[in-house]
C-alpha positions in Angstrom: 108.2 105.4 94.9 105.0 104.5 93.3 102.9 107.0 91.6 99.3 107.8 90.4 98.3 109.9 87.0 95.8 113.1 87.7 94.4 115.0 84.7 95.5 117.5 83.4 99.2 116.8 84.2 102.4 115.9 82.4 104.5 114.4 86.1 103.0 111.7 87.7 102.7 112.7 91.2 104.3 110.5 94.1 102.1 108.2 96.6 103.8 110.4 99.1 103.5 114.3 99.1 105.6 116.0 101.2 103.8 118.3 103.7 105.2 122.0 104.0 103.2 123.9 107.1 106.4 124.3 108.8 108.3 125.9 105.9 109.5 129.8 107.1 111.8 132.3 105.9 114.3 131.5 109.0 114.5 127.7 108.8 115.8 127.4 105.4 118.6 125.0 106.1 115.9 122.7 107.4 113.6 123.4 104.1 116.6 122.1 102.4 117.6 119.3 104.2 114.0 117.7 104.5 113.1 118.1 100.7 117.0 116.7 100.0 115.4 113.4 102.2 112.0 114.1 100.2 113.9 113.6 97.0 116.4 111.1 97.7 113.3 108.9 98.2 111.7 109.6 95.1 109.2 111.9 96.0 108.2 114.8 93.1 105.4 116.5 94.7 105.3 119.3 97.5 102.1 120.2 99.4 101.9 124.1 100.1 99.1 127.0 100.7 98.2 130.3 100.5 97.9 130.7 104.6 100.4 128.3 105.7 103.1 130.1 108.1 101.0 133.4 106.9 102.6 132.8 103.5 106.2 131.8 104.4 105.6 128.1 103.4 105.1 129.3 99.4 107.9 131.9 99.7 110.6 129.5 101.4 109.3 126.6 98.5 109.8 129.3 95.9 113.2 130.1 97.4 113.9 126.6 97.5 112.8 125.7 94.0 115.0 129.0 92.6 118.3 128.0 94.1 118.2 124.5 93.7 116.5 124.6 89.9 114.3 121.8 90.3 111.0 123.9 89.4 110.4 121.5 86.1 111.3 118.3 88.2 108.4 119.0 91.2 104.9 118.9 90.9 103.7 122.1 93.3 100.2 121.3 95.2 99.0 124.9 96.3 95.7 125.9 97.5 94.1 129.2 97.9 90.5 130.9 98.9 90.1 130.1 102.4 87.8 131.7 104.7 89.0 134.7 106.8 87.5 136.6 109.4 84.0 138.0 107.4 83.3 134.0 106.2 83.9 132.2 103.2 86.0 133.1 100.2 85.5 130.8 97.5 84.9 133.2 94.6 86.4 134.4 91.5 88.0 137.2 92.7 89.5 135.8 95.6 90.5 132.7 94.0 92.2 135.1 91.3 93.9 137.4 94.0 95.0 134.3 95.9 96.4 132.5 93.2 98.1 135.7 91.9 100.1 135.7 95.2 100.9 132.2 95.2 102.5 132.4 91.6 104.9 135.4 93.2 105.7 133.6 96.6 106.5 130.5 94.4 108.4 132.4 91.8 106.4 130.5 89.2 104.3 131.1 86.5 101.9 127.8 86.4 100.7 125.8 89.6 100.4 121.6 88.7 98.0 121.1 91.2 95.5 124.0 92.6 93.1 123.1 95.4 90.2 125.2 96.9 91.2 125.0 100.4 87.5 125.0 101.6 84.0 125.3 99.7 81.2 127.0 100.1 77.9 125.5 99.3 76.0 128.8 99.1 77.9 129.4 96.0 77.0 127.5 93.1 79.4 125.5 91.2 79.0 126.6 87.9 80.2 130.0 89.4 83.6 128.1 91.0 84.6 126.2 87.8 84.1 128.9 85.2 86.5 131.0 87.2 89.2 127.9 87.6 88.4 127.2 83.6 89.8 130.9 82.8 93.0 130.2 85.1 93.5 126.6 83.6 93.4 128.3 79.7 95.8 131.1 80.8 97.8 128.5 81.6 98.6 129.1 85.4 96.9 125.9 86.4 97.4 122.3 85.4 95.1 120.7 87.4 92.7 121.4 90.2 91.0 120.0 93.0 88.6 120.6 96.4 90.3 120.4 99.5 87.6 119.6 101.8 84.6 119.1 99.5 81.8 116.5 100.2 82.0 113.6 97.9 78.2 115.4 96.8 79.5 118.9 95.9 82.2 117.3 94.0 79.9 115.2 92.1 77.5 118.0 91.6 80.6 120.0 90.4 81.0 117.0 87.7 77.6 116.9 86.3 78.0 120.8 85.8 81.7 120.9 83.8 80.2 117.7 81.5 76.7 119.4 80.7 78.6 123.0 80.4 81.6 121.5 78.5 83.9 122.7 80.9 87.3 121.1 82.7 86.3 119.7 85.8 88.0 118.9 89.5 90.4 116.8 88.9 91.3 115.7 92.4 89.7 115.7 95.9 91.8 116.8 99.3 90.2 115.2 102.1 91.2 113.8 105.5 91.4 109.9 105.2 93.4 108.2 107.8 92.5 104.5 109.4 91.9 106.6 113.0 88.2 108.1 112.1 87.3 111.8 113.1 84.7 112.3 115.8 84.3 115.9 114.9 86.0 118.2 111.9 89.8 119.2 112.7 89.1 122.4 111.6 85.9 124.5 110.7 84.9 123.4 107.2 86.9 120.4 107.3 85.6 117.0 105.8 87.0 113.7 106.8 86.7 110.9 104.4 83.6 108.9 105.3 82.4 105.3 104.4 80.3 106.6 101.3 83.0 108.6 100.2 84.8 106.1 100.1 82.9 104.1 98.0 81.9 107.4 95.7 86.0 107.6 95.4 86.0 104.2 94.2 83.1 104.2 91.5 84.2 107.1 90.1 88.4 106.3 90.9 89.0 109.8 91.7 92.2 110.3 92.7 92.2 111.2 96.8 95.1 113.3 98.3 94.8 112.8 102.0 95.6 115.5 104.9 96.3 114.3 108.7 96.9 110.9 106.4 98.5 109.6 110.1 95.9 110.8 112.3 98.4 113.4 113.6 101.0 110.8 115.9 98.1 108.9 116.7 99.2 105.4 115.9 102.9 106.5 117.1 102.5 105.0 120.2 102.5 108.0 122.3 99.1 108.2 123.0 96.8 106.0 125.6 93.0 107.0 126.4 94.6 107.7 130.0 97.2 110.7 128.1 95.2 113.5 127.2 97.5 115.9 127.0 96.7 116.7 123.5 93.5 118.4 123.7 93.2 118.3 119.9 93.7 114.6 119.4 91.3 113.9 121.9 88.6 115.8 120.9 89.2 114.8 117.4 90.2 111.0 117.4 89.5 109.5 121.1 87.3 107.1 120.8 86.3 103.1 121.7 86.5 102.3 117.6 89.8 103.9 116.9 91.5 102.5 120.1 90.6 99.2 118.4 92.2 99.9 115.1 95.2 101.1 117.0 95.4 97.5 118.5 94.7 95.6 115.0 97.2 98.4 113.6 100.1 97.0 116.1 98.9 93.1 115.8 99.3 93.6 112.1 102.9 95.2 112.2 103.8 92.6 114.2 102.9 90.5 112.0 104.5 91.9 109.4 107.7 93.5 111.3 106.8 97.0 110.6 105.6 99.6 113.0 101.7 100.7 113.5 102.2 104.1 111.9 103.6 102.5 108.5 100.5 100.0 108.9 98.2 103.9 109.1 100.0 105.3 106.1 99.8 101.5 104.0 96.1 101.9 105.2 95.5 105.2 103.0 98.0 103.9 100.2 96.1 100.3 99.7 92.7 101.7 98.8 91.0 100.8 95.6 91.0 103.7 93.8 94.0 106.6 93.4 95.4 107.5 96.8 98.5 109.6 97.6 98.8 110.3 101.5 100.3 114.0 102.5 103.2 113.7 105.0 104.8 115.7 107.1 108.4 114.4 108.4 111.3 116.3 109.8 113.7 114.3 109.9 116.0 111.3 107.7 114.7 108.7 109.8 110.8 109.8 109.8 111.1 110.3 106.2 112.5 106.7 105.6 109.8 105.0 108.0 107.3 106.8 105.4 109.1 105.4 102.6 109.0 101.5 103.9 105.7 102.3 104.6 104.5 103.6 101.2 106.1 99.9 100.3 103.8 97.7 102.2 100.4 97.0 100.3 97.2 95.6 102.3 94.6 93.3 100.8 91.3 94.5 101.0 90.7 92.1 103.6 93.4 93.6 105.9 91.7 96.7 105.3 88.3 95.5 106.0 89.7 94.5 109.1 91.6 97.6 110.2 88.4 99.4 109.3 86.1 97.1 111.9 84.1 95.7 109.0 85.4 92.4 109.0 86.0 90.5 112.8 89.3 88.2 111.0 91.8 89.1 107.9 
């Protein structure tokens, strides 16, 4: 398993992070069993939040991480001050009352890697990092991140931490998958765009990518005549991506793999730091994400994947 470096961290953290928004309190021979596969394929770093499975996913980790006494062995990606019902939360005191929680569901005292799990651009920066700063100096975060932040707000967020002396973002939580979104999964989400891209590059900021598989989409399951999945269609149906689905499978054939380890090589080949959050549930699904963590694209295979280039 390959890895990249983020700041502010001891562990490197594996290309693959393993996805946790089915983890509950009453599958916990599952939990077990999947992050046995996770491990067994080198993976060290576990993707979690402060809403997923209305907080079972952090509690089954922490149980997890208790019994089997691997706590100094994983890195633990949490993320906390999402929106509820009144609006946005990103603010000191819910990003302290959420991380608080997080610590006690996870049966930790320190988080490796703490993500905002959405922004809000009506509150100003300076605001958000002098909050993390204070948890980062207590010691009960590593390293933290945006989870859906604009490429802008996280260069804005930058410029502030160097003119104010401060520890900045460390990492960036978008969507990026080779299937592009039409419209935001979720409210507040942000999908990985071409000048992101290239922002991501200049800068090599490391990029941990949700829905790094488009959700099944290159799976072969799906035909513009199945729209049984309300969701994928509204989110990745489209002319383009139906193309890169076809390039996807020419290019596995090419190289005997299948078109969903050609999506996840996609997110792993690009030219800056990329891990790719995953999401198997079983042996076999993890080891088709291990092969294709394995296969690396040239940027011309990527140009043409991307429907920038008409030949590799």
């Amino acid at each position: 398993m390959k890895h990249i470096q983020i700041k502010g961290l001891d562990k490197p953290v594996s290309k693959l992070i393993m996805g946790s928004d089915f983890f509950r309190l009453d599958n916990g021979q599952e939990v077990s069993d999947i992050l046995g596969h996770y491990l067994s394929i080198g993976g060290n770093t576990i993707d979690t939040a402060f809403i997923y499975c209305g907080g079972q996913s952090e509690q089954a980790l922490g149980i997890w991480l208790d019994e089997t006494g691997k706590r100094d062995d994983i890195n633990i990606f949490t993320k906390g001050a999402h929106h509820d019902a009144s609006g946005p939360r990103v603010n000191a005191e819910a990003i302290r009352s959420d991380l608080f929680t997080s610590l006690e569901r996870l049966r930790t005292d320190y988080i490796d890697l703490y993500a905002l799990h959405r922004d809000d651009p009506a509150t100003p920066v300076g605001v958000i990092l002098e909050a993390l700063n204070e948890h980062v100096e207590a010691g009960r975060i590593r390293a933290f991140g945006g989870s859906n932040w604009t490429h802008e707000r996280l260069q804005e967020a930058a410029d502030y931490a160097e003119q104010h002396g401060l520890i900045g973002f460390s990492f960036s939580s978008p969507n990026l998958s080779l299937a592009k979104a039409n419209e935001p999964f979720w409210s507040g989400c942000v999908s990985t765009d071409e000048q992101a891209l290239r922002w991501h590059e200049a800068k090599q900021f490391p990029l941990l990518s949700w829905s790094s598989q488009a959700r099944g989409f290159f799976t072969g399951r799906f035909t513009p005549e199945n729209r049984e999945n309300a969701d994928l269609v509204r989110v990745f149906y489209s002319d383009e991506n139906w193309t890169r689905l076809r390039r996807a499978e020419q290019l596995a054939q090419e190289k005997g793999v299948s078109a969903i380890q050609i999506a996840l090589a996609y997110v792993l080949s690009q030219p800056f730091p990329a891990c790719a959050l995953i999401g198997p549930r079983s042996e076999a699904e993890m080891h088709s994400c291990r092969d294709g963590a394995q296969l690396v694209l040239t940027p011309q295979e990527l140009a043409w994947l991307d429907l920038t280039a008409a030949t590799v």
